[in-house]
C-alpha positions as CSV (number, residue, x, y, z in Angstrom):
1,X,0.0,0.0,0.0
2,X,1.2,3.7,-0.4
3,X,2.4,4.8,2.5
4,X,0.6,8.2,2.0
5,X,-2.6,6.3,1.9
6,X,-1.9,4.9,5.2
7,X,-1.1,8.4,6.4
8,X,-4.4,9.4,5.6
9,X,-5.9,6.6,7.0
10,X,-4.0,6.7,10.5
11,X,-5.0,10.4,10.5
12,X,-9.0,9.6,9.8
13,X,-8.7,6.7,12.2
14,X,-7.6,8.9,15.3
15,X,-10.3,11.7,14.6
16,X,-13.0,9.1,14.3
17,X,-11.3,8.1,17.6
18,X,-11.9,11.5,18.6
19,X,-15.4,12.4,17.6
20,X,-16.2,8.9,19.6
21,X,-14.8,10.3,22.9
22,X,-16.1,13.9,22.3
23,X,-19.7,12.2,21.8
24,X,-19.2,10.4,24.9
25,X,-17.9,12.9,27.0
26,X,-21.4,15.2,25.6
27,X,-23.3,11.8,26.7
28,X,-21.4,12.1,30.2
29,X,-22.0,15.2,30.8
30,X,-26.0,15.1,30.4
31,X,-26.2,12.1,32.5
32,X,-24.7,13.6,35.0
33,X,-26.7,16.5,34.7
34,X,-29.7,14.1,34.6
35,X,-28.7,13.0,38.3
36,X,-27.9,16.4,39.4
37,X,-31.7,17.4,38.9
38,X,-32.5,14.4,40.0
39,X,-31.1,14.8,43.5
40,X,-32.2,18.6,43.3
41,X,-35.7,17.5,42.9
42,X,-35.7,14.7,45.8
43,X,-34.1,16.8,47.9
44,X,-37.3,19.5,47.2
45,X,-39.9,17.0,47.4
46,X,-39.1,15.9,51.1
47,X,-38.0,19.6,51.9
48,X,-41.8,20.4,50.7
49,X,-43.3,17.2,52.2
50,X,-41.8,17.9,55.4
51,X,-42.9,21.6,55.5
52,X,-46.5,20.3,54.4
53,X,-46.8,17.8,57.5
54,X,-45.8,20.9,59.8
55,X,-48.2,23.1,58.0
56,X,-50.8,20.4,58.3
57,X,-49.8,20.2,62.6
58,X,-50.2,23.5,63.0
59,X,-53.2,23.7,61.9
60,X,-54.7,20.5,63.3
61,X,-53.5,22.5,66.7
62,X,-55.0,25.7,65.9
63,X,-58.1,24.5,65.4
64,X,-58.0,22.6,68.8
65,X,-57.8,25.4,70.8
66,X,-60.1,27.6,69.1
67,X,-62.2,24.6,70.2
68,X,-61.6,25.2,73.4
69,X,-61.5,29.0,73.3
70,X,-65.1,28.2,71.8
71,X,-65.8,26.6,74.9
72,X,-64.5,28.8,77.3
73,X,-65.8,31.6,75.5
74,X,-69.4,30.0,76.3
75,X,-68.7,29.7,79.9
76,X,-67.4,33.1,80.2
77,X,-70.6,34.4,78.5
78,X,-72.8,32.7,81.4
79,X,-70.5,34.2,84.0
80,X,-71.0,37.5,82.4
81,X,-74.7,37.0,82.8
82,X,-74.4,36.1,86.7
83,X,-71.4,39.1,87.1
84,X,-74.3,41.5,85.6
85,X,-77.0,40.3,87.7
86,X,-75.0,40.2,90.7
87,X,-73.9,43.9,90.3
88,X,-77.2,45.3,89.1
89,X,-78.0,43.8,92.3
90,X,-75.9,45.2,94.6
91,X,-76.1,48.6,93.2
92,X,-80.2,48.6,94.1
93,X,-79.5,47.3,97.8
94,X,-76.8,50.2,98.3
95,X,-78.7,52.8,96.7
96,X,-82.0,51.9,99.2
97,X,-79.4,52.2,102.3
98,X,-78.2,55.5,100.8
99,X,-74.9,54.2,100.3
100,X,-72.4,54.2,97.1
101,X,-71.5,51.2,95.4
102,X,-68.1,52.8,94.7
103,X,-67.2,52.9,97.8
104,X,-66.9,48.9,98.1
105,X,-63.5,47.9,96.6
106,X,-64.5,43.9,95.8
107,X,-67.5,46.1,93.4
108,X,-65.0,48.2,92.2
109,X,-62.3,45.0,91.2
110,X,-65.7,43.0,89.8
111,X,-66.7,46.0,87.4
112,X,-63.3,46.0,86.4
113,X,-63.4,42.5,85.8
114,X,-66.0,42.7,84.0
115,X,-65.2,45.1,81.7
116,X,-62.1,43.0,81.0
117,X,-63.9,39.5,80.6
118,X,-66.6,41.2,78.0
119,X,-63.5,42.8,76.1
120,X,-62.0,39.4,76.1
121,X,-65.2,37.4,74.7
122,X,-65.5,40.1,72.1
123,X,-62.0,39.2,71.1
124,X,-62.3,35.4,71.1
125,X,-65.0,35.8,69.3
126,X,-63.7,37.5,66.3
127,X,-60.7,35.2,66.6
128,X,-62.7,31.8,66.5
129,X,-64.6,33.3,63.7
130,X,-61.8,32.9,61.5
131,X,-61.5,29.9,59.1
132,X,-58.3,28.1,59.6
133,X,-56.9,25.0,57.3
C-alpha cells in the first residue's frame, strides 16, 4: 500500500477516535446533569413534604384550641350574665341604704373584671370566627 494512503488513513482513524470520545464525554456530561436534577428534585420534594406535615400540625392544633377557646368563650358568657345580675343587684340594695357602690373595693375590682372579661369574649370571638386550614 502507499504509504501516503496509510497516512491518511492513521489520521482519519484517530479523529474518528476523537469524535467517539467527544460524543461520549457530551453523553457524560447530560447524565450527570440528569442525576444532578434528580437529586435537586428529591431533595425538594421531602423539603416540601416535610414543611406540608408541619403546616398540616399546626393547623390541626390551631383549630384545637379555638375549640376550646369556643368553649370557654361560652362559659365566660354565662358568668357575664351572673357578674351582671350580681352587680345590678348590689347597686339597688346600696342605693336603698343611701350608700355608694363605689365605695366597696371587691364592686369596684368586679366592674373591672367585667369590663375586661366582655373585652375578652368580644376578642375570642372574632378570633374563633376565623377559618383556619
Amino acid at each position: 500500500m502507499n504509504p501516503q494512503l496509510n497516512k491518511v488513513f492513521s489520521k482519519l482513524a484517530k479523529e474518528d477516535k476523537k469524535t467517539e470520545l467527544a460524543s461520549e464525554k457530551v453523553e457524560l456530561t447530560i447524565i450527570q446533569d440528569l442525576k444532578s436534577g434528580l437529586n435537586k428534585t428529591n431533595s425538594q420534594i421531602d423539603a416540601l413534604v416535610k414543611s406540608e406535615d408541619k403546616l398540616d400540625k399546626a393547623i390541626n392544633a390551631a383549630n384545637k384550641v379555638a375549640e376550646e377557646l369556643k368553649s370557654v368563650n361560652k362559659d365566660s358568657k354565662y358568668i357575664m350574665s351572673d357578674i351582671s345580675n350580681v352587680i345590678t343587684l348590689f347597686e339597688q340594695k346600696t342605693k336603698e341604704l343611701g350608700l355608694s357602690a363605689n365605695d366597696n373595693k371587691t364592686y369596684k375590682e368586679l366592674v373591672k373584671n367585667q369590663k375586661e372579661l366582655k373585652s375578652l369574649i368580644v376578642t375570642i370571638n372574632k378570633l374563633t370566627s376565623k377559618s383556619i386550614g
